[in-house]
C-alpha positions in Angstrom: 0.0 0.0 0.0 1.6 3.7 -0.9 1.6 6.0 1.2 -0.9 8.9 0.3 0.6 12.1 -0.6 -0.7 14.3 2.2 -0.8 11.8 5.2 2.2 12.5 6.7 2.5 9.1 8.1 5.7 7.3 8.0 5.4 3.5 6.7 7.4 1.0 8.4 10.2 0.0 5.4 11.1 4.3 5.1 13.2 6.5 7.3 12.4 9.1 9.5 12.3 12.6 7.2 15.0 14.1 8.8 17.8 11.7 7.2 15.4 10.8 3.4 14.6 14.4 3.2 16.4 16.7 5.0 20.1 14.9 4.3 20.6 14.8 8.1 23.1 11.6 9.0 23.2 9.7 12.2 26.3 10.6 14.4 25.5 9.0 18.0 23.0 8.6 20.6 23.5 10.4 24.2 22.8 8.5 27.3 22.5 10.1 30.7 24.2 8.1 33.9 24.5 8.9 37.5 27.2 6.6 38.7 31.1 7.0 37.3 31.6 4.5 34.7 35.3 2.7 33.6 36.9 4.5 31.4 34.8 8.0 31.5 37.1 11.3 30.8 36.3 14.3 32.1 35.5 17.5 29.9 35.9 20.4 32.5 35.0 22.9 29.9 31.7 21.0 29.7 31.4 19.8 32.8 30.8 16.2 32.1 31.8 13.2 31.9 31.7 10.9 28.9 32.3 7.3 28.2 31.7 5.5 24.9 31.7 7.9 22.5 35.1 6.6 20.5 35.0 2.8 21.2 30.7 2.0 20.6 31.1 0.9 16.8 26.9 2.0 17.1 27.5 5.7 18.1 26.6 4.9 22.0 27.6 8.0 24.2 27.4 7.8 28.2 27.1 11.1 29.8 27.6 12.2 33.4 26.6 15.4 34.3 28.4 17.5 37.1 25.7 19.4 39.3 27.2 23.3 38.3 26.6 21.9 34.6 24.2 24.4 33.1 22.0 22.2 30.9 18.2 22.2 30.3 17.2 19.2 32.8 15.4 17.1 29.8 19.1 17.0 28.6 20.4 15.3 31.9 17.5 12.7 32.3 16.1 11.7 28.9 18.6 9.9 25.6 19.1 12.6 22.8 20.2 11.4 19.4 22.3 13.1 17.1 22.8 14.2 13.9 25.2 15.8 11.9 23.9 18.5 9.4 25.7 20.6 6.6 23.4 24.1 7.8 23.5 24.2 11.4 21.2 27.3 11.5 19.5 26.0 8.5 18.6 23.5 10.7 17.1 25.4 13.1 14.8 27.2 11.8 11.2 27.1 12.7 12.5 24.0 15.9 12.0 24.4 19.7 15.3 25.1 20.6 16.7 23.8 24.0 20.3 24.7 23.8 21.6 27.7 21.6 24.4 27.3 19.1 28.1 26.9 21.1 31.6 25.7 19.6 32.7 23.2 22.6 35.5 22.2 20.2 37.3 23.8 17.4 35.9 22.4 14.2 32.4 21.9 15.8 29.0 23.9 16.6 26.0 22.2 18.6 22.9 22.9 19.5 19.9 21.0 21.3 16.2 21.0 19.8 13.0 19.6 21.4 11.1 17.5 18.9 8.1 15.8 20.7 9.3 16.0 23.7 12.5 14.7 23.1 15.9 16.3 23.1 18.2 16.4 19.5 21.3 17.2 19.1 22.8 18.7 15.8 26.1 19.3 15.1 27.4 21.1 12.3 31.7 20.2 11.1 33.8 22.9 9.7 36.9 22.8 8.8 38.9 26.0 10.4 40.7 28.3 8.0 44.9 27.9 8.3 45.8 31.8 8.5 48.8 32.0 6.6 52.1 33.4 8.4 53.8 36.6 7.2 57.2 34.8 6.4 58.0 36.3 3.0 61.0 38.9 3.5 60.1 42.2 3.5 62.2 42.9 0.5 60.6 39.7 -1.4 57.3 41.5 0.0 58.0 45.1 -1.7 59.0 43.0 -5.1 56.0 41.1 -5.1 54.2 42.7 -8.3 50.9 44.4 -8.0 49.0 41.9 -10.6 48.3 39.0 -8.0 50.8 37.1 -9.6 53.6 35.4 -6.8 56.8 37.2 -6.0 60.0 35.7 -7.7 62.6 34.7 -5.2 64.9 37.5 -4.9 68.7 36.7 -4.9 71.5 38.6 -3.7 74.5 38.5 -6.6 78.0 39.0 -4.7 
């Protein structure tokens, strides 16, 4: 049976919109914990603790929260899931937002949505822009022609 045009409904065989429409891929799912867990590293910046995250081949992330942590509480007590997206604030428009968009690492922004009463996460990966280092001598620099063409090496003749 196809799926009528305006229903809306899902079928069972189809995935969710947000990764068949929207382009949005799976990255990992967040679970909350209480007690300290082997192998959990801190992330004062955060202030969490995490465990999981780079050894789950399915994307499983445990997550401690310290009490001076300043998250929504949905966030510490229900699984969020993930995704990363090309447009973080493409992705945002018109969504309940839980946690604004923050750069916890170079390379990264986050944010948290609700969607039916669940937390999302959606992270959005740059790549950071090298800023190239004045090296070039400063008489290689006043040589350099005006045309946006590269300087020749300049050589000194004895």
């Amino acid at each position: 049976m196809k799926r009528g045009a305006n229903s809306g409904k899902r079928l069972n065989h189809e995935p969710p919109a947000v990764t068949a429409k929207l382009g949005w891929r799976y990255h990992h799912i967040g679970i909350p914990y209480t007690q300290p867990r082997a192998r959990e590293h801190h992330v004062a910046g955060l202030g969490v603790h995490v465990s999981g995250f780079e050894t789950s081949p399915y994307g499983i992330e445990w997550i401690r929260f310290e009490p001076h942590c300043h998250v929504p509480e949905i966030v510490r007590m229900v699984p969020h899931i993930a995704f990363a997206v090309d447009d973080l604030d493409e992705a945002l428009k018109g969504r309940e937002i839980l946690i604004a968009p923050t750069e916890p690492s170079i390379g990264v922004r986050v944010a948290f949505i609700l969607e039916d009463g669940a937390p999302v996460e959606l992270l959005e990966f740059y790549t950071a822009k090298a800023v190239r280092p004045k090296t070039r001598h400063a008489a290689e620099q006043r040589a350099a022609p005006d045309d946006g063409a590269p300087a020749k090496k300049l050589r000194r003749r004895r």
